[in-house]
ChimeraX commands (.cxc) that place a marker at each C-alpha (Angstrom):
marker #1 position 13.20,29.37,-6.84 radius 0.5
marker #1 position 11.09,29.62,-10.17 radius 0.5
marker #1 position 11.61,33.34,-12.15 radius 0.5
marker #1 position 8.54,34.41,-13.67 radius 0.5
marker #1 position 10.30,36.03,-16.12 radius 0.5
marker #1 position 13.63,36.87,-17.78 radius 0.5
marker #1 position 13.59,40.55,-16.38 radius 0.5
marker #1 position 13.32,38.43,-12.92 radius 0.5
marker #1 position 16.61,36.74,-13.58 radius 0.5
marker #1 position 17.86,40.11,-14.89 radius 0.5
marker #1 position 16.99,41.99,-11.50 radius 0.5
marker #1 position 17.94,39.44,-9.27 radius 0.5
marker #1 position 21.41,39.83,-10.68 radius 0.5
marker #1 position 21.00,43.45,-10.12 radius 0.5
marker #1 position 20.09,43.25,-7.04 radius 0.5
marker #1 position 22.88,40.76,-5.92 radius 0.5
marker #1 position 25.92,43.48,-7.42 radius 0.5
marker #1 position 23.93,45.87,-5.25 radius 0.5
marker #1 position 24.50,43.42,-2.17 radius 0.5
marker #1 position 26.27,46.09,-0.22 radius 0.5
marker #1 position 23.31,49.29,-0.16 radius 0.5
marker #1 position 20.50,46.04,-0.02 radius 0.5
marker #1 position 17.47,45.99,2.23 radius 0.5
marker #1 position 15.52,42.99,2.52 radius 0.5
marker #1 position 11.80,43.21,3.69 radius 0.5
marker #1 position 9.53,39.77,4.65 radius 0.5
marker #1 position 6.19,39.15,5.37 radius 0.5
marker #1 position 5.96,37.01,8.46 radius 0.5
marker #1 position 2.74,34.78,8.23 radius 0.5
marker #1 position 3.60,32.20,5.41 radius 0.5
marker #1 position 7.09,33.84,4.59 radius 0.5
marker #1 position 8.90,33.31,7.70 radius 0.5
marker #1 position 5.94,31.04,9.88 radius 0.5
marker #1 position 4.18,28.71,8.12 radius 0.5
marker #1 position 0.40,29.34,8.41 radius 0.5
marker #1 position -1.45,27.28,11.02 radius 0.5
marker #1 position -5.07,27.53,12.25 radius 0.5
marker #1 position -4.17,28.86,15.65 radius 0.5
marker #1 position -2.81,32.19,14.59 radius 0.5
marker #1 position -0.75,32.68,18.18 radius 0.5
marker #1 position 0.69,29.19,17.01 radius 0.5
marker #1 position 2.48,30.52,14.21 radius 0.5
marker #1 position 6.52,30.21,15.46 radius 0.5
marker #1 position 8.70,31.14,13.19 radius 0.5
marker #1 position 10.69,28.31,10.58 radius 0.5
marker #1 position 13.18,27.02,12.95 radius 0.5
marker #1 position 16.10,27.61,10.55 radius 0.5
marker #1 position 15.17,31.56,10.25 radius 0.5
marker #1 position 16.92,33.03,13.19 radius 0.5
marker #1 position 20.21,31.23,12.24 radius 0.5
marker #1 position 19.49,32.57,8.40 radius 0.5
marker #1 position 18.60,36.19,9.19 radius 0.5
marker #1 position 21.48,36.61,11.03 radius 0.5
marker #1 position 23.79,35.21,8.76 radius 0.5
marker #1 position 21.92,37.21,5.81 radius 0.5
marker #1 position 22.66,40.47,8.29 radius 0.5
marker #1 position 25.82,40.09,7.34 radius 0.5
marker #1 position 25.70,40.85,3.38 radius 0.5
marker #1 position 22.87,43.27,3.22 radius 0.5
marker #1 position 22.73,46.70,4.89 radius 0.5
marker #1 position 19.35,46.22,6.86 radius 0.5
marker #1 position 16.60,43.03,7.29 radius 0.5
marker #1 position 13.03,44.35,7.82 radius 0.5
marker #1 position 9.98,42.24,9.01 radius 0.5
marker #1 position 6.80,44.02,7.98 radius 0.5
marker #1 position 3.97,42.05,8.78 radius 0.5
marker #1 position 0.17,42.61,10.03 radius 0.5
marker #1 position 0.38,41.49,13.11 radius 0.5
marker #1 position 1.41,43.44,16.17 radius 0.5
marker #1 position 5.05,44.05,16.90 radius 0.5
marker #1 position 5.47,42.26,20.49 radius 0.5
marker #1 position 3.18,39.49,18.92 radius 0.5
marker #1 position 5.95,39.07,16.50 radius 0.5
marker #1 position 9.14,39.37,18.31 radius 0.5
marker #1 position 7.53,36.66,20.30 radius 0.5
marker #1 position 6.88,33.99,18.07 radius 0.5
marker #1 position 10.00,34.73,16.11 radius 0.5
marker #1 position 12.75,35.28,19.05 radius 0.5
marker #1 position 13.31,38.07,16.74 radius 0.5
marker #1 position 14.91,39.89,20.38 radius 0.5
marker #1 position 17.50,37.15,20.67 radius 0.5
marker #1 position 18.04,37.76,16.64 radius 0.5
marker #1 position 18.90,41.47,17.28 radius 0.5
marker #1 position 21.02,40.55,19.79 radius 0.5
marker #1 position 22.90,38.67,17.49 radius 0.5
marker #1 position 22.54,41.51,14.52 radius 0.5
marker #1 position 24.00,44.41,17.24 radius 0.5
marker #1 position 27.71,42.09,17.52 radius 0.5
marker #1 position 27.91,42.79,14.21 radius 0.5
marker #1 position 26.66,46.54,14.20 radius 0.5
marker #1 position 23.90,45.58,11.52 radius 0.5
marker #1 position 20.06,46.26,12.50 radius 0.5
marker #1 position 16.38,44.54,12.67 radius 0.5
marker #1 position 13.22,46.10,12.12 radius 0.5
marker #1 position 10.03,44.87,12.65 radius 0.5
marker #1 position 7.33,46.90,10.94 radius 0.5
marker #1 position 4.09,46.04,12.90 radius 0.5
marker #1 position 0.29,46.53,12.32 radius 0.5
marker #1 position 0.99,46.95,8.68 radius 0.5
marker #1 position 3.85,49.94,9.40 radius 0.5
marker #1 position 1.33,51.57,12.65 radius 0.5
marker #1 position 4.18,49.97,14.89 radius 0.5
marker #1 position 7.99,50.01,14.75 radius 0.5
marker #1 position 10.28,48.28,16.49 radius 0.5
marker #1 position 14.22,48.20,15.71 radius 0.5
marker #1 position 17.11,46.15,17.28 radius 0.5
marker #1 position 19.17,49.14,17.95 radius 0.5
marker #1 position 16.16,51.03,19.75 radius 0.5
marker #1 position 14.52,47.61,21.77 radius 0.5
marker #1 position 10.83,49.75,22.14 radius 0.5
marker #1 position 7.80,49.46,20.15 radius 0.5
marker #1 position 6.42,52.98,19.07 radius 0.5
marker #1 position 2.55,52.36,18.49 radius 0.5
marker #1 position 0.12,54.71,18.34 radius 0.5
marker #1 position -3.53,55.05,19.43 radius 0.5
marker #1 position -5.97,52.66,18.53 radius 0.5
marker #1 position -7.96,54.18,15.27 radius 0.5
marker #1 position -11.31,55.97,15.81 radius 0.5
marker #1 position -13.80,53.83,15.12 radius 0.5
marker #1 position -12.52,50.94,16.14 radius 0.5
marker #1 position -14.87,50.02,19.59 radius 0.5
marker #1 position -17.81,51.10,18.28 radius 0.5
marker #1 position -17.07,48.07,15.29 radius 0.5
marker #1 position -15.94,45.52,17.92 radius 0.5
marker #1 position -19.52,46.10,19.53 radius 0.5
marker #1 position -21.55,45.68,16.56 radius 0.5
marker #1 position -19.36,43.12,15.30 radius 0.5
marker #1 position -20.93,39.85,17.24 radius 0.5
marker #1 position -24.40,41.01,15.68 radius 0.5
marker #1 position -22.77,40.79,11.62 radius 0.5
marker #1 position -21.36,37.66,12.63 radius 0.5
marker #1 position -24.36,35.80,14.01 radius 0.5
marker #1 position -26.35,37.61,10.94 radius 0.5
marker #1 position -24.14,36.23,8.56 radius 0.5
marker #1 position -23.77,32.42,9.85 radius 0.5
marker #1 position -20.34,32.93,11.31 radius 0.5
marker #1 position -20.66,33.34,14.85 radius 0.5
marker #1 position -17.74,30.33,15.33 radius 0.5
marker #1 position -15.17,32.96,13.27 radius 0.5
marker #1 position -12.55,33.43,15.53 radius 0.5
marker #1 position -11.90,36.93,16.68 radius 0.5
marker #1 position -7.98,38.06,17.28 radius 0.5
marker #1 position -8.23,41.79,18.52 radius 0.5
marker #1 position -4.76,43.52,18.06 radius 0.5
marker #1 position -4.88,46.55,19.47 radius 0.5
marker #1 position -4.70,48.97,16.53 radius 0.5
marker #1 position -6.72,46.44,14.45 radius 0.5
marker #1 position -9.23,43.42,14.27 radius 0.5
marker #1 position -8.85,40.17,12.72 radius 0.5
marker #1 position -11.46,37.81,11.47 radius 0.5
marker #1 position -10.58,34.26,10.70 radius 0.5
marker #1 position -12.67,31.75,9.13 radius 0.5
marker #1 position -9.82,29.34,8.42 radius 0.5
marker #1 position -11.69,26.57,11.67 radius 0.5
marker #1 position -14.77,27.19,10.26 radius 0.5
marker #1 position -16.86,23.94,8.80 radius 0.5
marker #1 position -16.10,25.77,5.49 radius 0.5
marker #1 position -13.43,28.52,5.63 radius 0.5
marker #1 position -14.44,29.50,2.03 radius 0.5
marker #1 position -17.74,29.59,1.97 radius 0.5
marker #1 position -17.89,31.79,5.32 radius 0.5
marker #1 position -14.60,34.19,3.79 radius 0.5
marker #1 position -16.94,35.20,1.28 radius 0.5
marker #1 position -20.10,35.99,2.95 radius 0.5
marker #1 position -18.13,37.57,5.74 radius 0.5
marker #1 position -15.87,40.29,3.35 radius 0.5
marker #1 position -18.74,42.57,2.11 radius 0.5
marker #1 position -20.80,42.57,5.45 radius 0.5
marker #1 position -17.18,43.38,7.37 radius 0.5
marker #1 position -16.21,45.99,4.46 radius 0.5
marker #1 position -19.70,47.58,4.61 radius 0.5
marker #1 position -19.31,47.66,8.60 radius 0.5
marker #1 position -15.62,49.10,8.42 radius 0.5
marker #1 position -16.86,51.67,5.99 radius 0.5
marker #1 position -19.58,52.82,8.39 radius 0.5
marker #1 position -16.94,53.15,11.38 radius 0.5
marker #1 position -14.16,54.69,9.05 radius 0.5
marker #1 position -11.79,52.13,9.11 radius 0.5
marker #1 position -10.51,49.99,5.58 radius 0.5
marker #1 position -10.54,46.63,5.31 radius 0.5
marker #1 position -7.88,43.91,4.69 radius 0.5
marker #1 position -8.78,40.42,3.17 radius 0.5
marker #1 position -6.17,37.52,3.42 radius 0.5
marker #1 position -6.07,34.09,3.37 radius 0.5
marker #1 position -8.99,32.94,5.63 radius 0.5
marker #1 position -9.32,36.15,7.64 radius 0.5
marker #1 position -10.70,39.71,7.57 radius 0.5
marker #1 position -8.56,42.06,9.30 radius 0.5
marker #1 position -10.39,45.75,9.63 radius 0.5
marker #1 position -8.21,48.62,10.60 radius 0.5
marker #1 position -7.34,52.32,10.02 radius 0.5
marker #1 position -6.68,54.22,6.94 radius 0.5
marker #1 position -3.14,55.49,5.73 radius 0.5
marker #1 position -0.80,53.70,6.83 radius 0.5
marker #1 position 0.01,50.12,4.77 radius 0.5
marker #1 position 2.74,47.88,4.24 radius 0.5
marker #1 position 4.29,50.10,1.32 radius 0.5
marker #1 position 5.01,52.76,3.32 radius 0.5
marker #1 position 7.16,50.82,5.30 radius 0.5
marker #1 position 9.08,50.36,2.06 radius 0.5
marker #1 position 9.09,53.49,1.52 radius 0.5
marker #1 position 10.35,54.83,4.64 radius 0.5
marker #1 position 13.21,52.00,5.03 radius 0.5
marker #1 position 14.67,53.00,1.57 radius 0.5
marker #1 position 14.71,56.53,2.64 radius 0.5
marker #1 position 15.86,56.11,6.25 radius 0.5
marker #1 position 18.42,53.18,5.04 radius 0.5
marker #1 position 19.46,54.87,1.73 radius 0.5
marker #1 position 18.51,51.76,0.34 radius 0.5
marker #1 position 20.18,51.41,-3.44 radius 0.5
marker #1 position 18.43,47.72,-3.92 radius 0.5
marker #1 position 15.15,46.04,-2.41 radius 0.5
marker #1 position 14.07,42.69,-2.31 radius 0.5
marker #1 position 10.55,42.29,-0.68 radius 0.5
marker #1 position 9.57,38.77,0.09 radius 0.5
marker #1 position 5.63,38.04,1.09 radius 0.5
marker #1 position 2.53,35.57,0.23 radius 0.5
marker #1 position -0.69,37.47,0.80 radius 0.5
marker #1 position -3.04,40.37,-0.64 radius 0.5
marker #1 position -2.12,41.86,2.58 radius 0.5
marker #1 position 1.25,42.42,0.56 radius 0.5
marker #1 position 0.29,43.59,-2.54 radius 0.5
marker #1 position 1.26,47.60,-1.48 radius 0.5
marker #1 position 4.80,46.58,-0.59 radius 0.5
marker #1 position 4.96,44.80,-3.73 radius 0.5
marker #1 position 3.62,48.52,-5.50 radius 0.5
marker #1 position 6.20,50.44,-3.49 radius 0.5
marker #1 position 9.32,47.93,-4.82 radius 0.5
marker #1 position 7.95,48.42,-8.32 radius 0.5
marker #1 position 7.09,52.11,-7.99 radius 0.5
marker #1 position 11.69,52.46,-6.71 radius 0.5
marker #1 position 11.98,50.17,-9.52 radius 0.5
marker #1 position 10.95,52.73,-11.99 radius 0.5
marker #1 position 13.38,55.44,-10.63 radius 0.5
marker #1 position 16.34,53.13,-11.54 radius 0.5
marker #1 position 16.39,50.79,-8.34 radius 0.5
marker #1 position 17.55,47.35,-8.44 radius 0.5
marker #1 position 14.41,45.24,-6.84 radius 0.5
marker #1 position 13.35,41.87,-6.41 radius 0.5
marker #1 position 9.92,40.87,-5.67 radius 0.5
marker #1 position 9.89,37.09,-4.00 radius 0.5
marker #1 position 6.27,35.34,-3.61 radius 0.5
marker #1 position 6.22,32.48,-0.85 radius 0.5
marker #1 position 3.72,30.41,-2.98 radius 0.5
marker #1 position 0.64,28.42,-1.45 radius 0.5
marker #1 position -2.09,26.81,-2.63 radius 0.5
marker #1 position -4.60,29.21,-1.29 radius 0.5
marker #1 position -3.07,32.55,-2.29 radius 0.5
marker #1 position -2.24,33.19,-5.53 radius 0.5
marker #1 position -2.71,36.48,-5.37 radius 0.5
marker #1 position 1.07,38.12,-6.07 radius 0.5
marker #1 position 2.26,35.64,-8.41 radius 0.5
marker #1 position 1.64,38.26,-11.26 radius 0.5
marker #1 position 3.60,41.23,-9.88 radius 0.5
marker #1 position 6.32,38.55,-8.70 radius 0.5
marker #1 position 9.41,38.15,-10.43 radius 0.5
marker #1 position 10.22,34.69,-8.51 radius 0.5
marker #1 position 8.00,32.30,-7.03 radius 0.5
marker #1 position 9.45,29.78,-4.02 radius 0.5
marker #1 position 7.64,27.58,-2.16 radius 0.5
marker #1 position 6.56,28.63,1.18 radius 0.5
marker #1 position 8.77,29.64,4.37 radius 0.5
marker #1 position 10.88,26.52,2.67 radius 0.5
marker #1 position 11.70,28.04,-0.42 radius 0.5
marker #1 position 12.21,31.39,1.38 radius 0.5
marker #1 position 14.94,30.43,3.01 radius 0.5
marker #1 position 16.46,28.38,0.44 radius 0.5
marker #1 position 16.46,31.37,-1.54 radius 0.5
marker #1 position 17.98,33.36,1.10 radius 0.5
marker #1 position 20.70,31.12,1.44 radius 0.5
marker #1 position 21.13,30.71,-2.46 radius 0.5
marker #1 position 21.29,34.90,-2.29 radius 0.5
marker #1 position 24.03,34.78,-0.12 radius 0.5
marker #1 position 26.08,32.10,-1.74 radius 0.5
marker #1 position 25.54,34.34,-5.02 radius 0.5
marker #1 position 26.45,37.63,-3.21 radius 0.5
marker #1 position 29.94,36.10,-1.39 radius 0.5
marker #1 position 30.45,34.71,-5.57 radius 0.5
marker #1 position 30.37,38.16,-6.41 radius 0.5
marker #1 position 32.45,39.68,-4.41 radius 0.5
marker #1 position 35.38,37.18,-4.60 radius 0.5
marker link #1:1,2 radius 0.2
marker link #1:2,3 radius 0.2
marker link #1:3,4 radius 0.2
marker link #1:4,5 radius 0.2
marker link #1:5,6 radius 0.2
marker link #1:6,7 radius 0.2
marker link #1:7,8 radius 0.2
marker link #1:8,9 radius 0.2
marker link #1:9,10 radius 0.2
marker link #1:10,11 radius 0.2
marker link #1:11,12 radius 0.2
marker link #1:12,13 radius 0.2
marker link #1:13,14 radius 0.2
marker link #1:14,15 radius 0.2
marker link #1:15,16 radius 0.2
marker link #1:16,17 radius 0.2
marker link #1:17,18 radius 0.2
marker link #1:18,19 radius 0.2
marker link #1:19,20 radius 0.2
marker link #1:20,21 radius 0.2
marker link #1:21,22 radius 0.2
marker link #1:22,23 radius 0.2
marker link #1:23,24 radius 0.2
marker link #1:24,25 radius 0.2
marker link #1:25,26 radius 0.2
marker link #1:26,27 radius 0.2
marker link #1:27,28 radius 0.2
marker link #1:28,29 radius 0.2
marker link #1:29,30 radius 0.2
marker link #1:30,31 radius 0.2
marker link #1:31,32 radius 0.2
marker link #1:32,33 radius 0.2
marker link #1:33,34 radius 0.2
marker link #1:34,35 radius 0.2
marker link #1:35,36 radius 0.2
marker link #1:36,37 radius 0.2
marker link #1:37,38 radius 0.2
marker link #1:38,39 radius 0.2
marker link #1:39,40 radius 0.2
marker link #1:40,41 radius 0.2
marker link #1:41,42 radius 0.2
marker link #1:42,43 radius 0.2
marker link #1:43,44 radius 0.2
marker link #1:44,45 radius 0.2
marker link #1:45,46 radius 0.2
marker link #1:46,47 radius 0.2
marker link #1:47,48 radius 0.2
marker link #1:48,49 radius 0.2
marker link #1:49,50 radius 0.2
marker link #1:50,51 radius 0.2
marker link #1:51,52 radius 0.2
marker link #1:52,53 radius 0.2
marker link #1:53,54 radius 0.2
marker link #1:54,55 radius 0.2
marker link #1:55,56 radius 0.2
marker link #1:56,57 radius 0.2
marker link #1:57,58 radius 0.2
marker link #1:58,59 radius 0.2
marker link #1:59,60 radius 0.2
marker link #1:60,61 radius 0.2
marker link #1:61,62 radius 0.2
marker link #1:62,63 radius 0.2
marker link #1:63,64 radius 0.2
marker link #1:64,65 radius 0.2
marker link #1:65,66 radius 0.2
marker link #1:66,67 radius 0.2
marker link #1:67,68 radius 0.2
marker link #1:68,69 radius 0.2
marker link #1:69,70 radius 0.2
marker link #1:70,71 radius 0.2
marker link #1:71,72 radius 0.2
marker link #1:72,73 radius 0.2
marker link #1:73,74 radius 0.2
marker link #1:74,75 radius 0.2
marker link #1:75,76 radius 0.2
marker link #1:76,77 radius 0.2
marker link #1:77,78 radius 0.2
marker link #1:78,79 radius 0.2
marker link #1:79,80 radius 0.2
marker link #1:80,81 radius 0.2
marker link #1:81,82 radius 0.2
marker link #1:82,83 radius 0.2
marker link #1:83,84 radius 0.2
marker link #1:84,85 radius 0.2
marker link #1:85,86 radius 0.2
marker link #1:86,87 radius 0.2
marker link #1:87,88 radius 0.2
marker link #1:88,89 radius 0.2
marker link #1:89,90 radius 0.2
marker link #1:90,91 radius 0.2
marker link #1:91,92 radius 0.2
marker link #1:92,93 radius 0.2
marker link #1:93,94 radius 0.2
marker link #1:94,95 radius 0.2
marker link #1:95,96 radius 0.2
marker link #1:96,97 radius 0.2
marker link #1:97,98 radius 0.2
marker link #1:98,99 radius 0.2
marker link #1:99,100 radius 0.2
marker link #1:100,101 radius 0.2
marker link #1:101,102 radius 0.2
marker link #1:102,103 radius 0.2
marker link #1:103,104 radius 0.2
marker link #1:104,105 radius 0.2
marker link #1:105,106 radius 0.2
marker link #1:106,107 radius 0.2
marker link #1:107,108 radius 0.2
marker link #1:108,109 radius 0.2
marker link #1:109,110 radius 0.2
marker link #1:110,111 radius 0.2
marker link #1:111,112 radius 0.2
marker link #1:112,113 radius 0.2
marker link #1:113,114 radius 0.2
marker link #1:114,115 radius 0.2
marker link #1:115,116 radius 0.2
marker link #1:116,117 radius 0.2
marker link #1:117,118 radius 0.2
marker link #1:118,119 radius 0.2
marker link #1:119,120 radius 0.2
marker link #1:120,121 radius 0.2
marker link #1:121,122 radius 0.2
marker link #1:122,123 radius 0.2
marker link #1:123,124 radius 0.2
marker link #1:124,125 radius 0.2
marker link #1:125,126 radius 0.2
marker link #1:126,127 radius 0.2
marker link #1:127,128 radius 0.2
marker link #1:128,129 radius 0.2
marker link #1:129,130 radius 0.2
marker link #1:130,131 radius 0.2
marker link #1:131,132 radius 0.2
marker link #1:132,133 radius 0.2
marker link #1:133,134 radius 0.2
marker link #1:134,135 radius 0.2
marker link #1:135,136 radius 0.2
marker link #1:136,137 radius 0.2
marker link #1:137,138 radius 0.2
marker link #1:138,139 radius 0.2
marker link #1:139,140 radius 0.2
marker link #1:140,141 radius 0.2
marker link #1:141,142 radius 0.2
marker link #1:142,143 radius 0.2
marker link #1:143,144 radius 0.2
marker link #1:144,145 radius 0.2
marker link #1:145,146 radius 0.2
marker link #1:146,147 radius 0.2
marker link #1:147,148 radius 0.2
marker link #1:148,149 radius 0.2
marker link #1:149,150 radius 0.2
marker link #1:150,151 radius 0.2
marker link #1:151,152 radius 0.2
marker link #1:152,153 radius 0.2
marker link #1:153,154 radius 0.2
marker link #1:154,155 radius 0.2
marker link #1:155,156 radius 0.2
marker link #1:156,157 radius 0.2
marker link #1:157,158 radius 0.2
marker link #1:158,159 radius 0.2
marker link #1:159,160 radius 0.2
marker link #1:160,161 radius 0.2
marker link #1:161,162 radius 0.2
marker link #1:162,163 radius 0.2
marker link #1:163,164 radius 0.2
marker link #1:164,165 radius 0.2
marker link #1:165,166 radius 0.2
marker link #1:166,167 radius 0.2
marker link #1:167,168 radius 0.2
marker link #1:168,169 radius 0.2
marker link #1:169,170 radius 0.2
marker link #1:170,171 radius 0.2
marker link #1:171,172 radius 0.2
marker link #1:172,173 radius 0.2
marker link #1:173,174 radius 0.2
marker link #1:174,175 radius 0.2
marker link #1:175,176 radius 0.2
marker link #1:176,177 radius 0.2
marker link #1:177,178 radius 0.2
marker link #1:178,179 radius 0.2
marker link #1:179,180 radius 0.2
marker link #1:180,181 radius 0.2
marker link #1:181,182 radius 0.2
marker link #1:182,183 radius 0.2
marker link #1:183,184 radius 0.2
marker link #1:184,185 radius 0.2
marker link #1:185,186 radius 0.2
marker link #1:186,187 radius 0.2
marker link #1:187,188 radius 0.2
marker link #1:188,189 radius 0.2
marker link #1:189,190 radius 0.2
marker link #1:190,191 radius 0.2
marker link #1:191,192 radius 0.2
marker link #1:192,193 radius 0.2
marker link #1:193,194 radius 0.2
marker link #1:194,195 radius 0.2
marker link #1:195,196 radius 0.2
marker link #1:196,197 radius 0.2
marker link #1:197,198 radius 0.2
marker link #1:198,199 radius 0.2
marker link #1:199,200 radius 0.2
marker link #1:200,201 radius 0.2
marker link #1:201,202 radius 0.2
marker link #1:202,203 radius 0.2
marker link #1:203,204 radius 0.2
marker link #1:204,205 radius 0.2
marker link #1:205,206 radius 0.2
marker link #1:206,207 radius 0.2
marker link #1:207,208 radius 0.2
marker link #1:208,209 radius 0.2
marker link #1:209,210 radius 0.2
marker link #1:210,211 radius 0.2
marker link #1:211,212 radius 0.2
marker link #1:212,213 radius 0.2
marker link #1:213,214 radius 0.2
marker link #1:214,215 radius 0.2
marker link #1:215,216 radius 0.2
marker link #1:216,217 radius 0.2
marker link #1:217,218 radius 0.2
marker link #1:218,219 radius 0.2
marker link #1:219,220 radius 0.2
marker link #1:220,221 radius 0.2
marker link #1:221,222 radius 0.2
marker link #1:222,223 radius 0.2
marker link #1:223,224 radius 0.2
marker link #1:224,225 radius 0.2
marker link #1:225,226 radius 0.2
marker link #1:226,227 radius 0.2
marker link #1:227,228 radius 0.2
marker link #1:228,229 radius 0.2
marker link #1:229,230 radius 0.2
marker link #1:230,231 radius 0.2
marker link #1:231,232 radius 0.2
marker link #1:232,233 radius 0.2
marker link #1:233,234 radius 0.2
marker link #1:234,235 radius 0.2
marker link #1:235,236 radius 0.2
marker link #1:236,237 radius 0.2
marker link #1:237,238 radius 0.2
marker link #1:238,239 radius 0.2
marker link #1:239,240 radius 0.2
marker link #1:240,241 radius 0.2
marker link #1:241,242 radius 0.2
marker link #1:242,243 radius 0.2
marker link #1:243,244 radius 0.2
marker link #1:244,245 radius 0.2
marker link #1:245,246 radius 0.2
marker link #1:246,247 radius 0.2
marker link #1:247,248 radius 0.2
marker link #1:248,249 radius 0.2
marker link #1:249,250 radius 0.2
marker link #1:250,251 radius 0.2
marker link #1:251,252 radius 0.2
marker link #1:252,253 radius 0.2
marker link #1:253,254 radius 0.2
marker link #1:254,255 radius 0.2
marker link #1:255,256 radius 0.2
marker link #1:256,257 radius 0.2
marker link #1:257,258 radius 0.2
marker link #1:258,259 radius 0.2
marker link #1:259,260 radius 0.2
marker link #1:260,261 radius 0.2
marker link #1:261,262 radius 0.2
marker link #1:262,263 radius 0.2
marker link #1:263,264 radius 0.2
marker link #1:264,265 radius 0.2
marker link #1:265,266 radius 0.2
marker link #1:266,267 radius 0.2
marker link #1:267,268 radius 0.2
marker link #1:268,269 radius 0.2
marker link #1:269,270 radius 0.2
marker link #1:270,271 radius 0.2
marker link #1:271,272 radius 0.2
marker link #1:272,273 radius 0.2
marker link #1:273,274 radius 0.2
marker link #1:274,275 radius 0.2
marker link #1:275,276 radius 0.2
marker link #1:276,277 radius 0.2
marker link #1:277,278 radius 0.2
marker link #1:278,279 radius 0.2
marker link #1:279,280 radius 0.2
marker link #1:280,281 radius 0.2
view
């Protein structure tokens, strides 16, 4: 773990003494998974389960709020088989799918989704047409549901078709009322309103949260990150984490610690709750 800054070092102290009223939120894609080309490839590190239960034990709640869709999730992290671990010890999982649309908890085992956003078939229709126009008809398409992801990470040149892809997709989401998400190497298009920081901001209210630590790698991130800060201001003990890549740089500003992909996110878990059990003995 690298702080970006003495006020890092300062929080992260702050947040440790805080241990007890702590809520710790990841990203899943390149926080907890490592990112592959096959996005339904993307299992989970295989030391996380172990580590998020252990963690469980010195925080008051563990949050996964990630893009993707809930079930999609749970799947490819055995996050199920974590909760049943979590409810022995009468502490609780959430998962925070579609960027907060979807919510699934380990006390209450059912996702609560809504309806898919207006707009969204009529996009999916014209969408084949933008992609042939703009020399990306290989782009894989992964529809979620309440959303639509465009990947151009097994493209020839994932780059190269990224960029020529974002303002032709953010034009056509405009048109069909939906917003548009850029990450690394995809697109994803969905509805308005609801975003990752919300989920923030409804765990610290519905957990009474007195610390945060948020841990993620992508622009897809960046509101979370804005929520911690925005707590931060009212006198909360926060930690921002960025799982660090080559291709993203993106949150290494508003970071105040930098680790080295799902890796270094765990190694900082376990170094929090080595420093946590210091503190309280």
């Amino acid at each position: 773990m690298e702080f970006t800054s003495e006020q890092g070092e300062q929080q992260y102290a702050e947040v440790v003494r805080s241990a007890d009223s702590l809520v710790v939120g990841l990203d899943f894609d390149g926080t907890l998974s490592p990112i592959v080309e096959d996005p339904e490839h993307a299992h989970i590190h295989d030391d996380a389960p172990g580590i998020l239960v252990d963690l469980a034990g010195h925080v008051r709640a563990i949050a996964v709020v990630t893009g993707r869709p809930a079930r999609q999730v749970l799947a490819l992290g055995g996050l199920d088989e974590v909760g049943d671990a979590l409810g022995e010890g009468g502490r609780e999982l959430f998962v925070f799918g579609q960027y907060g649309n979807e919510r699934w908890s380990s006390h209450n085992r059912r996702v609560i989704s809504p309806r898919p956003p207006h707009g969204l078939a009529s996009f999916l229709r014209e969408l084949p047409r933008v992609l042939r126009r703009e020399d990306a008809g290989d782009a894989y398409v992964e529809e979620k549901g309440l959303a639509v992801a465009v990947h151009t990470r097994r493209m020839a040149d994932p780059g190269a078709a990224f960029r020529r892809l974002l303002p032709a997709l953010t034009e056509l989401a405009r048109r069909h009322e939906l917003v548009v998400e850029p990450g690394r190497n995809v697109i994803e298009v969905r509805s308005p309103g609801m975003h990752k920081g919300a989920a923030v901001d409804t765990l610290v209210e519905e957990q009474e949260a007195g610390a945060f630590v948020f841990i993620g790698d992508d622009l897809g991130d960046v509101d979370a990150f804005q929520a911690v800060l925005a707590h931060r201001k009212d006198g909360m003990p926060t930690l921002l984490v960025c799982s660090g890549s080559d291709e993203e740089s993106a949150l290494v500003d508003l970071a105040d610690a930098v680790v080295d992909g799902p890796d270094g996110v765990l190694g900082f878990l376990r170094t929090l709750m080595a420093d946590i059990d210091a503190a309280r003995s």
